[in-house]
RONU-39151 format. One line per 4 residues: number of its first residue (from 1); for each residue x, y, z of N, C-alpha, C. Coordinates in steps of 0.2 Angstrom, whole numbers, plus 5000, padded with zeros to 4 digits. Each point is the difference from the previous one (the first is absolute). Example, Ala and Ser with C-alpha at 12.3 -4.5 7.8 and 13.67 -1.06 7.14 Angstrom:
BEGIN
1) 5066:4972:5039:4996:5006:5000:5004:5006:5000  4998:5005:4996:5004:5006:5001:4996:5005:5003
% end
This chain:
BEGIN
1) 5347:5068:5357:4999:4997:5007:4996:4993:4999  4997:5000:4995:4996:4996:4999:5004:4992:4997  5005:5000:4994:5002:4999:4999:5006:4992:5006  5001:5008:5008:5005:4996:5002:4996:4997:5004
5) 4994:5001:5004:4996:4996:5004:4998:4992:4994  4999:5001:4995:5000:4994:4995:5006:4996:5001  5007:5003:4998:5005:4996:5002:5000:4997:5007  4997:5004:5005:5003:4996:5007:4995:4995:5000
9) 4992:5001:5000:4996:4994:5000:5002:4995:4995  5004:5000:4996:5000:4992:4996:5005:4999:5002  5006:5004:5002:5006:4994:5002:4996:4997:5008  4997:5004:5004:4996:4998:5007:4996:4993:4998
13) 4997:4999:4995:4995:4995:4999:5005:4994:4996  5005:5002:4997:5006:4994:4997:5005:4999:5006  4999:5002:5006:5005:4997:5005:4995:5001:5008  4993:4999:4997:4998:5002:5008:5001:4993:5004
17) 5001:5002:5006:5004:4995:5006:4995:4994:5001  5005:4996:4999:4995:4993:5000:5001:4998:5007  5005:5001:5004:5000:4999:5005:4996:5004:5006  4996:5007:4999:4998:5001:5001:5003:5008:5005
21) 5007:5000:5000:5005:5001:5005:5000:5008:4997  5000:5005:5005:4999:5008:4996:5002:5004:5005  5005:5003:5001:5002:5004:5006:5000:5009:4998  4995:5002:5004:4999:5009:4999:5004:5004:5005
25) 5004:5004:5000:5004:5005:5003:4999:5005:4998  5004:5005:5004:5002:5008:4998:5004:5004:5003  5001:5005:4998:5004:5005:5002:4994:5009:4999  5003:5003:5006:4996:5008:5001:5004:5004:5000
29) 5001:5003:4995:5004:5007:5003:4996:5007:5002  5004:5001:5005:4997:5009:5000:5007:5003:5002  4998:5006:4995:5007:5006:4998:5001:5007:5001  5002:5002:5005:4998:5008:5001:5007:5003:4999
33) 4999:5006:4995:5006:5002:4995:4998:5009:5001  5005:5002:4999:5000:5009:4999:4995:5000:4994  4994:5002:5002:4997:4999:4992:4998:5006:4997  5000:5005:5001:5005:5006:4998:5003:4998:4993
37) 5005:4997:5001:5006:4999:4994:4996:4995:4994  4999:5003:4994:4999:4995:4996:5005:4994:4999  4995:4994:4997:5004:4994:4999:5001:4999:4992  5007:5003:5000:5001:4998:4992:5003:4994:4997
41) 5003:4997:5003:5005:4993:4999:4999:4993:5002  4994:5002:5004:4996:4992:5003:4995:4997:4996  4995:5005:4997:4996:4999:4998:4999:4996:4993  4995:4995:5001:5001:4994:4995:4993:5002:4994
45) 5000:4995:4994:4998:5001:4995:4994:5004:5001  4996:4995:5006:4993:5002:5001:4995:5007:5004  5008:5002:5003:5000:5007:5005:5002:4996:5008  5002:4994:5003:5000:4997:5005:5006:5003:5000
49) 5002:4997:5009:5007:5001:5002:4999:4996:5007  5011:5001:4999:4998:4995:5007:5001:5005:5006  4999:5007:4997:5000:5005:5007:4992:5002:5000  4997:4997:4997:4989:5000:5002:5000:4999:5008
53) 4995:5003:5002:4997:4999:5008:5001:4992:5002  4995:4998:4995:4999:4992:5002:5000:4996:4995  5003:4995:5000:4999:4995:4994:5000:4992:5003  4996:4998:4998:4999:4990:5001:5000:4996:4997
57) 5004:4994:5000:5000:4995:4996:4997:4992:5002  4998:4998:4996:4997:4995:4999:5003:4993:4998  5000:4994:5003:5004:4995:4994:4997:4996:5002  4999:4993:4996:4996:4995:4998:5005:4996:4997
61) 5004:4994:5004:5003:4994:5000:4995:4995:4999  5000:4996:4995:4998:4993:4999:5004:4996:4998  4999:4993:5002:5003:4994:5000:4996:4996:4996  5005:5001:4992:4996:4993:4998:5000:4994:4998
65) 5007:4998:5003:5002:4994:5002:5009:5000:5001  5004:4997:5000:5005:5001:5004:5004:5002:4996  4999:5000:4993:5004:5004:4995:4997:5007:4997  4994:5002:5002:4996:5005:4996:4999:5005:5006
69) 5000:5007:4999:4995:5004:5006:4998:5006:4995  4995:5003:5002:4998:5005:4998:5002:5007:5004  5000:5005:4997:5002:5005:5006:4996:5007:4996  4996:5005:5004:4996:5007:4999:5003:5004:5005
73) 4997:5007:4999:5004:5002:5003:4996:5010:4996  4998:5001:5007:4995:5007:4998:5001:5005:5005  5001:5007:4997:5004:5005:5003:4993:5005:5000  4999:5002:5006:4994:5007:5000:5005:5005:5002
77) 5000:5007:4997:5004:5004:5002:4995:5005:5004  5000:5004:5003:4995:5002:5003:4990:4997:4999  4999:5004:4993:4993:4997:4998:5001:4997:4993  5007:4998:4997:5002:4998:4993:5000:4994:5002
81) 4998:4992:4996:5002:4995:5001:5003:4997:4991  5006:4994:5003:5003:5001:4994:5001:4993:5000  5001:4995:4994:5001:4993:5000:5008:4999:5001  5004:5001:5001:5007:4999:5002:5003:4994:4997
85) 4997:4994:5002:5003:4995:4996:4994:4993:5000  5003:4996:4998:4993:4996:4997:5005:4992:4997  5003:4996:5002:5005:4995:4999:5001:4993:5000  5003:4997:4997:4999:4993:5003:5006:4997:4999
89) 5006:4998:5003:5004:4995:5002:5000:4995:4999  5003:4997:4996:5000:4992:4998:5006:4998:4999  5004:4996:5007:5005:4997:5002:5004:4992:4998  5005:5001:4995:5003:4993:5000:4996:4998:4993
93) 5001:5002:4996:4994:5000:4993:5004:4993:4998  4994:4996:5001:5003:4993:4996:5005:4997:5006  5002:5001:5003:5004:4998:5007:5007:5002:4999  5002:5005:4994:5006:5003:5000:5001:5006:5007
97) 5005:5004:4997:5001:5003:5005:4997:5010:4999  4995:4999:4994:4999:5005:4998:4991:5001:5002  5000:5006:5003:4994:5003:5003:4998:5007:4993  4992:5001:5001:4998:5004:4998:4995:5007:5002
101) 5001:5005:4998:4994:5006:5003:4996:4999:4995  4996:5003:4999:4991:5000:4997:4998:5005:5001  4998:5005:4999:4994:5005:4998:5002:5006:5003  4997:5006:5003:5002:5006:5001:5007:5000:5006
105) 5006:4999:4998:5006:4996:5003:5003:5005:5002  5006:4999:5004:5005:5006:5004:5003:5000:4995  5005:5006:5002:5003:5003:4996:5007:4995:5000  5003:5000:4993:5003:4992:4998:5009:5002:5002
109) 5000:5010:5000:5007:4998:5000:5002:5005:5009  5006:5001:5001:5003:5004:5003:5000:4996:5008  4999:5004:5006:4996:4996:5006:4997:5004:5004  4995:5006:4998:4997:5003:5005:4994:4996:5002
113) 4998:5000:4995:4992:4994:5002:4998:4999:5004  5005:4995:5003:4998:4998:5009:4999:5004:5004  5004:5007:5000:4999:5002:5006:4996:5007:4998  4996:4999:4992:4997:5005:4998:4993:5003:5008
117) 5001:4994:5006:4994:5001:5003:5003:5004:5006  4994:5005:5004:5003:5004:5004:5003:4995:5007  4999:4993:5000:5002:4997:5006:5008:5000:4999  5002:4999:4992:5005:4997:5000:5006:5005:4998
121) 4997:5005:4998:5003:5008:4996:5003:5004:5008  5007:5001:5000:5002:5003:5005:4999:5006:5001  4995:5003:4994:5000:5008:5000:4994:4999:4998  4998:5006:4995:4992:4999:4999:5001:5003:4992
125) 5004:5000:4996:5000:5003:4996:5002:4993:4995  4995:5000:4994:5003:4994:4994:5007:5006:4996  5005:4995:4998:5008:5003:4997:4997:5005:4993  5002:5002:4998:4999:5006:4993:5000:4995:4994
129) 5004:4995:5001:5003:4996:4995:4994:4995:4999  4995:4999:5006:4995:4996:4998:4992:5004:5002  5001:5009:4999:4996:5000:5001:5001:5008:4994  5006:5006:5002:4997:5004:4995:4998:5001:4996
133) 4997:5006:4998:4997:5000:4994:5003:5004:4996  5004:5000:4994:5002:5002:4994:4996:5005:4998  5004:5005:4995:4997:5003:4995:4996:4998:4994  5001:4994:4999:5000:4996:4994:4990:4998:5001
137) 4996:5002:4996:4994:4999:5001:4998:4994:4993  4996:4996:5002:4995:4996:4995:4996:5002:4996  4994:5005:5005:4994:5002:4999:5000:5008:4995  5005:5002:5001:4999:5007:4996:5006:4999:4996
141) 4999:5002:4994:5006:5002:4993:5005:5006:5002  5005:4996:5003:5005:5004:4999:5006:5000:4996  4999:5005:4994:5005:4999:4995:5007:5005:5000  5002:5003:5006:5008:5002:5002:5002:5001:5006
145) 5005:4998:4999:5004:5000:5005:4998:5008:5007  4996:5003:4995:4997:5007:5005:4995:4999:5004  4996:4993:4995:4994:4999:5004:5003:4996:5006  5003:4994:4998:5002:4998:5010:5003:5005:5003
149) 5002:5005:4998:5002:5006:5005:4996:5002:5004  4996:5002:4996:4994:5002:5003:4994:4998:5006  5000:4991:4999:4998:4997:5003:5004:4999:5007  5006:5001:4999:5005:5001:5006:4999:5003:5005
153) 4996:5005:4997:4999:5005:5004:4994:5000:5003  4994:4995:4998:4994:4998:5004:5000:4995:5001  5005:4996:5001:4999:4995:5004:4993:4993:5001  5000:5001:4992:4994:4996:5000:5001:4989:5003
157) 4995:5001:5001:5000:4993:5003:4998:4994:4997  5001:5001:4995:4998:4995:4995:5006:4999:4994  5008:5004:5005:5005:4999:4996:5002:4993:5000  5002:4998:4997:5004:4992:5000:5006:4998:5003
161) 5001:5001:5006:5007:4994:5004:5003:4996:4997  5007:4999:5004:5001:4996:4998:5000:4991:5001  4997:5000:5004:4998:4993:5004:4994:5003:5004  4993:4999:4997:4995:5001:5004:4998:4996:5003
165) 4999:4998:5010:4998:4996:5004:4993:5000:5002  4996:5003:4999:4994:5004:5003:4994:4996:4995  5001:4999:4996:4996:4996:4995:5005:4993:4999  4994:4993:4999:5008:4995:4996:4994:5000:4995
169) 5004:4993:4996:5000:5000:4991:4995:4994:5001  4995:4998:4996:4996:4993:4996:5010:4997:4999  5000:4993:5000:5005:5002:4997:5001:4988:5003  5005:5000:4998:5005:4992:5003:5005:5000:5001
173) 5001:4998:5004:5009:4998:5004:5002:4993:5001  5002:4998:4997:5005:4994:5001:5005:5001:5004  5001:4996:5008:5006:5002:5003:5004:4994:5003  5006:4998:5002:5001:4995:5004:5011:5002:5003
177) 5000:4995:5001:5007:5001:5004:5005:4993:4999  5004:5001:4999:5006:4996:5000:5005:5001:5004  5001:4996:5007:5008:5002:5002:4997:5006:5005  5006:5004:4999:5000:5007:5003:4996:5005:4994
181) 5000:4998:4995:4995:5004:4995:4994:5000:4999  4996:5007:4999:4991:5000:5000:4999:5002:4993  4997:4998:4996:4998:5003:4995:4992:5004:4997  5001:5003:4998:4992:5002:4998:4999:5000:4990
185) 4996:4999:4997:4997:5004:4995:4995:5000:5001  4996:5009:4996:4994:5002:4998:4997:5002:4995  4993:5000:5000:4997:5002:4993:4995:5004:5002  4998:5006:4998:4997:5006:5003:4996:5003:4995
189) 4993:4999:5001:4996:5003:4997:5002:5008:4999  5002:5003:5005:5000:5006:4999:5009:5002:4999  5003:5004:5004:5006:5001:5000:5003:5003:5010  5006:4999:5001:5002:5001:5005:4999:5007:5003
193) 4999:5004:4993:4998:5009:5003:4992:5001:4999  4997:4996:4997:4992:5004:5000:4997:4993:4999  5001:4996:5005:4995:4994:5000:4991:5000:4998  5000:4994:5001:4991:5000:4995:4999:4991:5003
197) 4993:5002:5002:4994:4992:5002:4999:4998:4995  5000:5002:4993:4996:4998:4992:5005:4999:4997  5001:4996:4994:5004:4998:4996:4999:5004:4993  5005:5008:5001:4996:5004:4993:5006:5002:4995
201) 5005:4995:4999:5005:4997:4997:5003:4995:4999  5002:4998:4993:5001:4994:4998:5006:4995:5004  5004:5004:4999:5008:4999:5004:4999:5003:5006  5002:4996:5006:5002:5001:5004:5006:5002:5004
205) 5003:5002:5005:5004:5004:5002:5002:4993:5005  5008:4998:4998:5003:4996:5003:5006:5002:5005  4998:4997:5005:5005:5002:5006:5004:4993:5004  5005:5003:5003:5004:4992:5002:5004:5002:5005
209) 5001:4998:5004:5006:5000:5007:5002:4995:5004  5006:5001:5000:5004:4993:5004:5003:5002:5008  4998:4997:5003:5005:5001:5005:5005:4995:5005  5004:5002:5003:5005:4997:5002:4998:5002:5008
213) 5002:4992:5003:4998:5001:5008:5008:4998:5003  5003:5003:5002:5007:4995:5002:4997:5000:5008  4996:5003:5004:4998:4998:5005:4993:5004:5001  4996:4999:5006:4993:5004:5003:5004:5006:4999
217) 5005:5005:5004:5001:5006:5001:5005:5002:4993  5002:4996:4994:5000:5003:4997:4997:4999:4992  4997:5004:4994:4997:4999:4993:5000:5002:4996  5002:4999:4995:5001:5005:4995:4997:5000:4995
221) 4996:5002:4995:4995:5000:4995:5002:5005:4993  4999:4997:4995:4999:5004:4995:4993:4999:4995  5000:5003:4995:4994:5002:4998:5000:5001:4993  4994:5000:4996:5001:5003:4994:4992:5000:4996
225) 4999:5004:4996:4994:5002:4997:4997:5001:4994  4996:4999:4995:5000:5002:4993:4995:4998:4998  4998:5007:4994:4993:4998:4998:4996:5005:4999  4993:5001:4996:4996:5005:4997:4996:5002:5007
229) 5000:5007:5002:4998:5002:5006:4991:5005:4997  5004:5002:4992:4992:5003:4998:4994:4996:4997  4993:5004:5004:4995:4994:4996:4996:5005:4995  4998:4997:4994:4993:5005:4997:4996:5004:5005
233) 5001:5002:4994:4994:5007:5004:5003:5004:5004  5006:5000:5003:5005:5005:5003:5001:5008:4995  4999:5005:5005:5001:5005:4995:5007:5002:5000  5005:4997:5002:5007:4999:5000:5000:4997:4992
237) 4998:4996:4998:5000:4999:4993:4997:5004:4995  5000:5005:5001:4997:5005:4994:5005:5002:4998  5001:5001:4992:5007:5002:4998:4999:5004:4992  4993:5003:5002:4996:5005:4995:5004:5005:5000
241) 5003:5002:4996:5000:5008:4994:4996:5006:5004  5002:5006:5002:4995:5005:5001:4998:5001:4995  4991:5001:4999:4996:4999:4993:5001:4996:4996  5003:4994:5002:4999:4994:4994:4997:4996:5003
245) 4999:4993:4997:4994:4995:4999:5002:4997:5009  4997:4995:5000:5000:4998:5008:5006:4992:4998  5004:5000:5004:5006:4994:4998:5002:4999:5008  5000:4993:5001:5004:4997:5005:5004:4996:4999
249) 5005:5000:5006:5006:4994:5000:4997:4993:5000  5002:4997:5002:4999:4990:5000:5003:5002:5009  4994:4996:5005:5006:5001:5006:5005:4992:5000  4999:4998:4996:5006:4994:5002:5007:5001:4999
253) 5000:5007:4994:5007:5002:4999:5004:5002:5004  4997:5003:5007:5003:5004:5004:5000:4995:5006  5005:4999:5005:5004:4997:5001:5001:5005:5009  4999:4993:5006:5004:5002:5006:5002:4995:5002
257) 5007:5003:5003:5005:4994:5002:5003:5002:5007  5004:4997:5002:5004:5004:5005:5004:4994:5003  5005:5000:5003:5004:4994:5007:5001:5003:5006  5000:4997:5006:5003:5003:5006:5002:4994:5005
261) 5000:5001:5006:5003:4996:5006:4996:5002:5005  5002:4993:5004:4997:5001:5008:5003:4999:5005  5004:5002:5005:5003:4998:5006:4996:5000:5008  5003:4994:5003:4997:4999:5004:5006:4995:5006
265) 5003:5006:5005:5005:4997:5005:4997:5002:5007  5001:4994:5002:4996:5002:5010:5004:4995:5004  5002:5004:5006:5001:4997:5005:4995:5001:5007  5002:4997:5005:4997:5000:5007:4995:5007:5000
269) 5006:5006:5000:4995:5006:5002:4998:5006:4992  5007:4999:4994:4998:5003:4995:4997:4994:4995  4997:5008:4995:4995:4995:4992:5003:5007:4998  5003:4997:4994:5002:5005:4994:4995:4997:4994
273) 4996:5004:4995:4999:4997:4993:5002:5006:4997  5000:4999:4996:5001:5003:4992:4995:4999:4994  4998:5003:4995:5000:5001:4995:5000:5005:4995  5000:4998:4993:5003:5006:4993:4997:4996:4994
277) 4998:5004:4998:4997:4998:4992:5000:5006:4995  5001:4997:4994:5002:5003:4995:4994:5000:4993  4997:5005:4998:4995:4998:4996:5001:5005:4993  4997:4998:4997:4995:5002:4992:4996:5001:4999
281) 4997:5003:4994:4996:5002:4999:5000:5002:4992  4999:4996:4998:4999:5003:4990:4992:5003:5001  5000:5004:4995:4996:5006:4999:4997:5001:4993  4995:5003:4995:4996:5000:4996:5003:5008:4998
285) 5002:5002:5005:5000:5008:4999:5006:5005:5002  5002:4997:5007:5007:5003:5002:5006:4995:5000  5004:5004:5004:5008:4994:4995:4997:4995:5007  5005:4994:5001:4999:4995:5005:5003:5002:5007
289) 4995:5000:5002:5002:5002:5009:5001:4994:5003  5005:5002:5006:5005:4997:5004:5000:5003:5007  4999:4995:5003:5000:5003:5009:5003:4995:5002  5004:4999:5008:5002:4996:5005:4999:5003:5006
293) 4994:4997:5006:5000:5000:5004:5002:4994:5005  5003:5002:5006:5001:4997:5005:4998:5001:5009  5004:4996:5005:4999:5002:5005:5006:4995:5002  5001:5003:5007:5005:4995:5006:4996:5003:5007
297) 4996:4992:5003:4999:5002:5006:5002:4995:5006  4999:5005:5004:5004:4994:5008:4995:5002:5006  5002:4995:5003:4994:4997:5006:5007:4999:5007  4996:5002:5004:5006:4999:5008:4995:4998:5004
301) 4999:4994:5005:4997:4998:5002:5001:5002:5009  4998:5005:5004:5004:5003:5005:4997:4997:5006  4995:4996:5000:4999:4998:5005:4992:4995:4997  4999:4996:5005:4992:4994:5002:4997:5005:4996
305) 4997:4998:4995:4996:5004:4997:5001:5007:4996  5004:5004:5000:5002:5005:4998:5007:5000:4995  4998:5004:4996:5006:5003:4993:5001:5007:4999  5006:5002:4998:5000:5004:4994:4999:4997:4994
309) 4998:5005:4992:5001:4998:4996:5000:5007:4993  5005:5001:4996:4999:5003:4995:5002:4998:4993  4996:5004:4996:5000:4998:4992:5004:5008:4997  5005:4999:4995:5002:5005:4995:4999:4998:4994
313) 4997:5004:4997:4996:4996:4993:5002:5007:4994  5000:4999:4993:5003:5004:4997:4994:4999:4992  4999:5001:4998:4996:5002:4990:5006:5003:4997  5003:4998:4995:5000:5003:4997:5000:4998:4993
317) 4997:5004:4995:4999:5002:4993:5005:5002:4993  5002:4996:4997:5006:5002:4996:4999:5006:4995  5004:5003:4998:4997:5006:4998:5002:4997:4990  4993:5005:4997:5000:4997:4992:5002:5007:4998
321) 4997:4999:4992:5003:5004:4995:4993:5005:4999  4999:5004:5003:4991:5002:4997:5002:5005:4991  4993:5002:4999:4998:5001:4995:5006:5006:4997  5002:5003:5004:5005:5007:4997:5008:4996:5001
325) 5001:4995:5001:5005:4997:5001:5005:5001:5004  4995:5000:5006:5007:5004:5006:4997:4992:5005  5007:4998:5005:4998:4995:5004:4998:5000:5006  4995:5001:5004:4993:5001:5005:5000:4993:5003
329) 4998:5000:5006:4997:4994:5003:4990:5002:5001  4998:4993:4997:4993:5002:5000:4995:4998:5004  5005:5000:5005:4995:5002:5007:5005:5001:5007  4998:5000:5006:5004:5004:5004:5003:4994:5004
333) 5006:5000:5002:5004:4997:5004:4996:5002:5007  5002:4992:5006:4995:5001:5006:5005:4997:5004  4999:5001:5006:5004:4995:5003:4994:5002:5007  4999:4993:5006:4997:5000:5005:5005:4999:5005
337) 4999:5003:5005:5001:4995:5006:4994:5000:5004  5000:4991:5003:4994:4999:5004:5002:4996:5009  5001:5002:5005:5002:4996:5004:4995:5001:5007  5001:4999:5005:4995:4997:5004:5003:4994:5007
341) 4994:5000:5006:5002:4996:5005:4993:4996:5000  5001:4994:5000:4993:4994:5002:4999:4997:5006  4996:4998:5001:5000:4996:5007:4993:4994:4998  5001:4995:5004:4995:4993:4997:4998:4998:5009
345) 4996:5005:5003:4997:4996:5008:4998:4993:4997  4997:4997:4995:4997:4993:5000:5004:4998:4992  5000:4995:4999:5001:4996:4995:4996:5004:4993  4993:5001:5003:4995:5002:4994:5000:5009:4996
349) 5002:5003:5008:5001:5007:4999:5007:5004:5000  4998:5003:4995:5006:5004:4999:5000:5006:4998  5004:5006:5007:5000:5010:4997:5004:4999:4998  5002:5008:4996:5004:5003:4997:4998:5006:5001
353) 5008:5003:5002:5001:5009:4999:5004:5000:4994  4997:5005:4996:5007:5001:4992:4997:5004:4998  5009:5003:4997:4999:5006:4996:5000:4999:4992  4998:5003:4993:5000:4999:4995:5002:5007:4997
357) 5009:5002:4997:5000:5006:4997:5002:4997:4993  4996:5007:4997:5000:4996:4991:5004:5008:5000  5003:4996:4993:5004:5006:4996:5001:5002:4995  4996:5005:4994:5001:4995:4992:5005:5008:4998
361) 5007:4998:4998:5003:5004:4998:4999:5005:4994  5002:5006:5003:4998:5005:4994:4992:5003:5000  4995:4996:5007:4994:5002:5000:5000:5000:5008  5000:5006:5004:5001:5000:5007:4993:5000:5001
365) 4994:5004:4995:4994:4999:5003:4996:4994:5001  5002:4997:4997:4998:4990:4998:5000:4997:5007  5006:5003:5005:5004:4995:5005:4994:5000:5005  5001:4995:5003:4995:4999:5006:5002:4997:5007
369) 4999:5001:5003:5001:4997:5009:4994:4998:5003  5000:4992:5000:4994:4997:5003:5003:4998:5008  4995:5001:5005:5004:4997:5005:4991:4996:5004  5003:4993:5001:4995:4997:5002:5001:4995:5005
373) 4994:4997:5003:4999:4994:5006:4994:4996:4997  5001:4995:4998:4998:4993:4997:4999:4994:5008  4994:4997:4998:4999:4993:5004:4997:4997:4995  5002:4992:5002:5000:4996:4995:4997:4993:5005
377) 4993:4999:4997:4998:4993:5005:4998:4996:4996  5003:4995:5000:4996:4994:4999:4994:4993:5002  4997:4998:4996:4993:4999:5003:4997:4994:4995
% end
């Protein structure tokens, strides 16, 4: 913690607003859900979710001259407060046509991001693909394919996604556009499934996405990612002998990648998006795991202020080779669906009625039915 309040104070004091010009905002949620039903598929690295009672955010816009802005950004989840983001933008570098991000940055590929916020999220639920969590743990030595089994089975929350939103990266983005084409490249201190504020690897995890606009109502995006996602000290890295000396991997050797897309088609009264991503994961101890998560959601807009909208979203886990030689999937296939009605009385406010049914194949006890009513104000 200490570590990321350092990083934000010096990029703050290397771009503090000479203009003087600093605009504070927010957003409040409050969330009343069956709470009764545990929440196993929402919940983020820290214990948070976006099914919490209440949660607020904070932003801090500065202007520090017509090509520079600083941007912050602090999330209190009931009594938790969290730094969220912490950034600076630097527009037209040299009077090209190339922009850049700077310091605890948004997430670099796919396109949930934007509407990671509940004003702009037509449902209340972040997708699987940028939020679940995996069997695949960091912090504990898991050396077979029994043991991600096992974690299957508890559901810990500190498994690694495939595209984590809830946390961004230390990290730099170079971005710009050509034409009808957007491009990005990134460099990430940490990696796109277990990010980090601190620089605790040498290599960093390189991300890139281009996308195509042939108009506003329609976009098409692709994606792509690669690079060392373990750091020292990780107990993922132990690759000791029972009873032999103490011996660990190199985390540079191991290796996460992935590609996916994004879609994005709207007219008048529909908004269709889409996304799918495909990942890896090299490992010190079991064979290399493989997941694809996805979603297709749609929005109906039925009237002055009012929608329907639903999400169908899918995990699933490629099955390896374990230790007796038989082939297994090493963790549980899910599939969600999340849909719901919204209404916006004012510009700043916005309900929502939605339901949330998870379903992790092969494990009927796991499944959950969330059903909730969300207001969102801005402020």
């Amino acid at each position: 913690m200490r570590r990321m309040f350092a990083i934000v104070a010096t990029l703050a004091l290397s771009v503090a607003p000479a203009r003087g010009e600093v605009q504070i905002s927010g957003l409040a949620d409050v969330l009343v859900r069956n709470s009764d039903e545990e929440d196993l598929t929402n919940q983020t690295f820290g214990g948070m979710s976006n099914l919490d009672l209440a949660r607020t955010r904070v932003f801090f816009d500065a202007l520090i001259s017509d090509r520079a802005q600083f941007f912050a950004q602090l999330l209190m989840d009931q009594s938790e407060f969290v730094l969220y983001s912490a950034y600076a933008r630097f527009q037209q570098l040299g009077g090209s046509p190339v922009s850049m991000h700077l310091g605890l940055i948004p997430t670099t590929v796919g396109s949930f991001t934007e509407r990671a916020y509940s004003d702009q999220n037509p449902l209340v639920g972040t997708p699987l693909v940028h939020n679940h969590h995996s069997s695949l743990l960091t912090g504990t030595a898991q050396r077979t394919v029994a043991d991600l089994r096992a974690t299957a089975d508890e559901r810990s929350r500190f498994g690694l996604p495939i595209i984590y939103d809830n946390c961004w990266n230390v990290g730099a983005e170079i971005y710009g556009s050509h034409g009808r084409l957007d491009y990005s490249l990134g460099l990430l201190s940490g990696s796109l499934s277990r990010p980090t504020t601190t620089q605790e690897k040498e290599v960093p995890q390189v991300t890139t996405r281009l996308g195509w606009y042939h108009h506003a109502g329609l976009v098409v995006g692709v994606s792509g990612f690669l690079g060392p996602y373990l750091f020292d000290g990780l107990a993922a890295l132990d690759v000791s002998e029972p009873g032999g000396p103490p011996a660990f991997a190199d985390p540079l050797d191991y290796l996460n990648g992935g590609v996916g897309y994004d879609l994005l088609w709207s007219t008048r009264y529909w908004e269709i998006r889409s996304e799918s991503f495909w990942t890896y994961w090299e490992h010190p101890s079991v064979p290399t795991l493989e997941a694809a998560s996805g979603y297709l959601e749609a929005k109906y807009k039925i009237g002055p202020g009012w929608y329907v909208a639903g999400r169908s979203e899918y995990y699933h886990p490629f099955d390896v080779v374990d230790e007796l030689g038989n082939e297994t999937s090493w963790d549980y296939r899910m599939h969600r669906f999340e849909y719901g009605v919204g209404y916006r009385p004012t510009r700043r406010v916005a309900t929502k009625l939605v339901a949330q049914h998870n379903r992790f194949d092969g494990a009927p006890t796991l499944s959950r039915d969330h059903y909730m009513v969300q207001v969102s104000t801005g402020f």
